[in-house]
C-alpha positions, 0 to 999 in steps of 0.5 A: 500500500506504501509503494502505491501512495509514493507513486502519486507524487513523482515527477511528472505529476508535480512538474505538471501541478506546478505549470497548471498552477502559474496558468490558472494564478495569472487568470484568476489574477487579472480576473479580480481586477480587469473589472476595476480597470475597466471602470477607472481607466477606460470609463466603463459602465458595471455591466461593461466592466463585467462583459470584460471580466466575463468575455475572457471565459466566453474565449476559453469555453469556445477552446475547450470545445476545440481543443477538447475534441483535437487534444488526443487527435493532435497531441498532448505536448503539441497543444501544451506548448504551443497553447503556452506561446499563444497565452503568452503572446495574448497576454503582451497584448494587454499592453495596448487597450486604449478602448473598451472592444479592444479590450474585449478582443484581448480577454477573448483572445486570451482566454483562448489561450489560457483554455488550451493550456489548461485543457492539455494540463487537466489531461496531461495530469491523469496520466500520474494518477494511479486509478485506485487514487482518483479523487486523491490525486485530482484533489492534491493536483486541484490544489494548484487551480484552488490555490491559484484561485486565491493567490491570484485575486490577493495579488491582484487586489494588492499590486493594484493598491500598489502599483498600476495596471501596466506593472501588473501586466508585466509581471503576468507575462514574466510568470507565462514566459517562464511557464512556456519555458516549462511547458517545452522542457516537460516530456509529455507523453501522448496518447496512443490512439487505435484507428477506431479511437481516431475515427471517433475523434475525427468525426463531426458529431456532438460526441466529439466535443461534448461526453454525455456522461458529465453533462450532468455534473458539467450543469452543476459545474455551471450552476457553481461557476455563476455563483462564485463569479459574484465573489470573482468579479465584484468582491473588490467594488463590494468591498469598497461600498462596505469600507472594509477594502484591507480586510478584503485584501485577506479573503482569498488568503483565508479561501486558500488556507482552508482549501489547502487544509482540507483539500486532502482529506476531502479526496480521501472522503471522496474515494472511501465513501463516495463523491455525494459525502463531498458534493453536498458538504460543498454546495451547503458552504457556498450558500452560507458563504455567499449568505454571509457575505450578503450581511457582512459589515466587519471584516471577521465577516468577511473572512468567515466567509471567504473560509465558507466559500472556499469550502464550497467552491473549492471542494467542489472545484476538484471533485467534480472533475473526479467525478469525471475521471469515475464516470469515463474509463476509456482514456481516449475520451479523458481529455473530451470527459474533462473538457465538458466538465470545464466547459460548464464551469467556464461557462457559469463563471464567463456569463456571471459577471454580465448577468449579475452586473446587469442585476446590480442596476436592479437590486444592491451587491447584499441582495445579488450576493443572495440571488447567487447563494441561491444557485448552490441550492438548486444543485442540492435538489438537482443532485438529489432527485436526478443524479444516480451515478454514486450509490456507495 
């Protein structure tokens, strides 16, 4: 048994954890702030500023479908790496938005570039899982998304009290230089594919972009996704109307410190006793994390509820995409199977900042942070009246 746990963590699967974590901590960067930049520098209105936010996800679902479909079909080490230079190249070019669509074109672009890379390294990671360790190892492996998910938006929240938009950028591109880099100098070994596999994948049809096996789990994913982008892309205005801007500085650190502690023990959970002794614990902690976030006005609040929300979101985060790895077993359709799951995920967290926006106009940010709290409910009766795939 020994043997068995120190196989998880050899090098491939750390190498690839560690790319996977720059990608995701550059996007969750940016994300926190492009909101705020829109709106001070380029005069945006709020549902402007969350169009921009949101539009960047819009580009990385529309590569998850494409990418989903030609990963195997192409290559593992292909899209890795040259997925990287496009990431890079589309993150330079933030360097020149003087107007609002030029900044929609950018964040489209670049959230092309950032659902390639990480398609390929959600794939490329399966690889070093032992079967037997499934919701252990993309538990372990998700810490790099949870983490970066907080390290992200603290950076960001803290280089833009200190420095300026340009000086942000700069260091982002600093961070995806050296991922190219790494992306190049790993040794990714791609998938051999039978002439069957290869004519499946080659076809034109739904099932070569989309795993009906997940479509469930990719709906709760959405339904997930949107209620977290309340606390993604208007956390910092919020925090400005309720005066508690330091102490909001310190939420993704309380969210990242609780998902590091727990994130462990939820992919044990996950593999003993089953994903539903994980997935509802997660929708219940969003809501009361978004239901607490609603009425905060102190910043023990807040901070309680960034510790919700990351017991929440975080959780189910990971386990989701486990729950993918359980559903499908034929390594050929992993990359397609996982890019479905992010697909919903990607989708939920794109359209939420325009639509909530837009509900901004009607209701305060108390009541819209109460309309998302009401999302993870619904995936509670979901999941329990339609979802049968987990009986242990």
């Amino acid at each position: 048994m020994e043997n068995v746990k120190e196989k998880l963590f050899n090098k491939g699967f750390i190498s690839i954890t560690i790319i996977n974590f720059i990608v995701y901590l550059v996007y969750y960067l940016l994300m926190v702030i492009i909101a705020v930049i829109a709106q001070d520098n380029l005069h945006a209105t709020l549902g402007q500023a969350g169009l921009a936010s949101g539009i960047y996800i819009i580009g990385t679902l529309l590569a998850r479908l494409f990418v989903g479909k030609k990963l195997e079909l192409v290559g593992r080490k292909a899209v890795l790496r040259y997925g990287a230079l496009f990431y890079l190249a589309t993150t330079i070019a933030y360097l020149y938005i003087p107007v609002i669509p030029m900044l929609y074109l950018v964040r489209f672009l670049n959230g092309f570039g950032y659902g390639t890379v990480s398609t390929a390294t959600n794939a490329i990671v399966t690889a070093y899982i032992p079967k037997s360790r499934h919701g252990e190892g993309i538990n372990y492996y998700g810490l790099s998304t949870s983490l970066a998910a907080a390290i992200g938006p603290f950076l960001g929240m803290v280089l833009l009290n200190l420095t300026n938009f340009h000086f942000i950028i700069i260091f982002s591109i600093v961070l995806i230089v050296l991922t190219t880099v790494a992306c190049f100098a790993f040794p990714v070994k791609n998938i051999e594919l039978s002439e069957m596999h290869r004519a499946t994948l080659s076809k034109r049809g739904l099932d070569s972009f989309i795993e009906k096996k997940v479509i469930f789990i990719a709906s709760m994913a959405f339904l997930m996704g949107l209620s977290y982008s309340s606390v993604l892309a208007f956390l910092s205005s919020y925090a400005k109307v309720i005066h508690l801007v330091e102490a909001s500085s310190f939420f993704f650190v309380v969210y990242a410190l609780v998902i590091t502690a727990t994130r462990p023990l939820s992919g044990q959970i996950f593999d003993k006793y089953g994903e539903r002794f994980v997935m509802y614990p997660s929708y219940m902690f969003l809501t009361l994390g978004l239901a607490l976030l609603s009425i905060t006005n102190a910043g023990w609040m807040l901070l309680i509820s960034g510790a919700l929300i990351g017991l929440g979101y975080g959780t189910f985060m990971s386990n989701g995409q486990a729950v993918c790895l359980k559903t499908v077993s034929d390594k050929h359709r992993i990359g397609i199977a996982l890019s479905t799951y992010f697909i919903g995920l990607d989708l939920g967290l794109g359209i939420g900042p325009y639509i909530l926006g837009e509900l901004r106009t009607l209701l305060t940010f108390q009541q819209v942070y109460l309309v998302a709290g009401i999302l993870p409910i619904l995936c509670i009766l979901l999941y329990k009246f339609f979802y049968h795939a987990d009986r242990k």
